[in-house]
Phi, psi and omega in degrees: 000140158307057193259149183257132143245152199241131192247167172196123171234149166189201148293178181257130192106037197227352176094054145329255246272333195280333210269319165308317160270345159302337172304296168319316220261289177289337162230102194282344167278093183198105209279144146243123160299072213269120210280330163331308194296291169352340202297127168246165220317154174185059204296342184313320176277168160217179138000293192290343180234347172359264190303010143328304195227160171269074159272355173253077175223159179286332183301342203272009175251119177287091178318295180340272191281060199220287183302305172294339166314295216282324166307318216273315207279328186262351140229083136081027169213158208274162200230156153262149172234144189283161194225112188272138174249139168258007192261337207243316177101062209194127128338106175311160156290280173317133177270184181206119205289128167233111180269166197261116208279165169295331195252094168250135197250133197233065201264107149180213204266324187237044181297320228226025187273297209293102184313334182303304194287316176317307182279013158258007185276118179261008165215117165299143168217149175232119171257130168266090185249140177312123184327301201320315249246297197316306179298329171310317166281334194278314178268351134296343157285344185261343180274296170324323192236025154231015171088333183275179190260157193288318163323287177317333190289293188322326196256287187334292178332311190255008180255310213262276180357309186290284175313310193303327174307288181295337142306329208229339193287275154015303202268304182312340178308281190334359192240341191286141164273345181200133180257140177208083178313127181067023164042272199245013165260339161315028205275030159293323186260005164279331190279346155296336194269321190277354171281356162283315173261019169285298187318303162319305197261056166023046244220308194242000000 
């Protein structure tokens, strides 16, 4: 098999995940890889300490197996991939079996940091969005599906989040083959991106 990977990076909140499934939608032999699972264990944290450990920093991510996934996986061989709980801040024990698509999406916060992961990617994407929009969603996704109080996001956002953004997120649009402002609301720049990867996956 002929596998393409494709990374989409951006801030958190910035609309990923929208741009994945549009992706998804228009080509259905299609994987998404979530660098989230990658996180590593940090049980340690809560509510009252969140800045304790760095997650938007690149070390809080296990690169190594990360990087052997996406080799295994672009040639054409299944992966178990790992699954993170955001509530206890921990590894899962269970895995999750991923066979490999013509289209594998490489979605996360540090896709385009890594130099390894870059030079196995064959299409780049950066979603760009206004910081305010990125933080609105980012504190209704953590109080909803994670458990936290509107103190923690905010003393997170601004201690860790932010600086981690402009350091280390930001900075990767140099790297991106396509920038795509406002993420999955664009669609001028999804019919471009999805007509690319029709192309990728030998498709037109």
């Amino acid at each position: 098999m002929n596998v393409k990977l494709i990374g989409i990076t951006g801030g958190s909140g910035s609309g990923k995940s929208t741009v994945v499934r549009k992706i998804y939608e228009a080509y259905h032999d299609t994987v998404c890889i979530e660098q989230d699972n990658y996180y590593k264990s940090a049980s340690f944290v809560n509510n009252s300490n969140i800045t304790a450990y760095n997650f938007d920093h690149p070390d809080a991510f296990d690169m190594d197996l990360m990087m052997e996934n996406l080799r295994d996986l672009k040639a054409g061989h299944a992966i178990e991939m790992p699954q993170y709980d955001f509530v206890h801040h921990e590894r899962r024990k269970e895995t999750t079996h991923v066979e490999p698509k013509k289209i594998v999406i490489v979605d996360g916060l540090m896709v385009l940091y890594d130099k390894r992961i870059r030079d196995l990617l064959d299409l780049k994407l950066y979603v760009d969005t206004p910081a305010d929009i990125r933080f609105v969603r980012r504190l209704m996704r953590d109080i909803k599906e994670r458990g936290r109080t509107v103190e923690s996001v905010v003393e997170q956002y601004i201690n860790v989040v932010r600086p981690g953004h402009m350091t280390f997120i930001e900075p990767c649009k140099e790297y991106a083959d396509l920038i795509i402002p406002e993420g999955g609301y664009n669609q001028n720049a999804l019919d471009v991106l999805i007509n690319h990867v029709q192309m990728l996956a030998g498709k037109l």
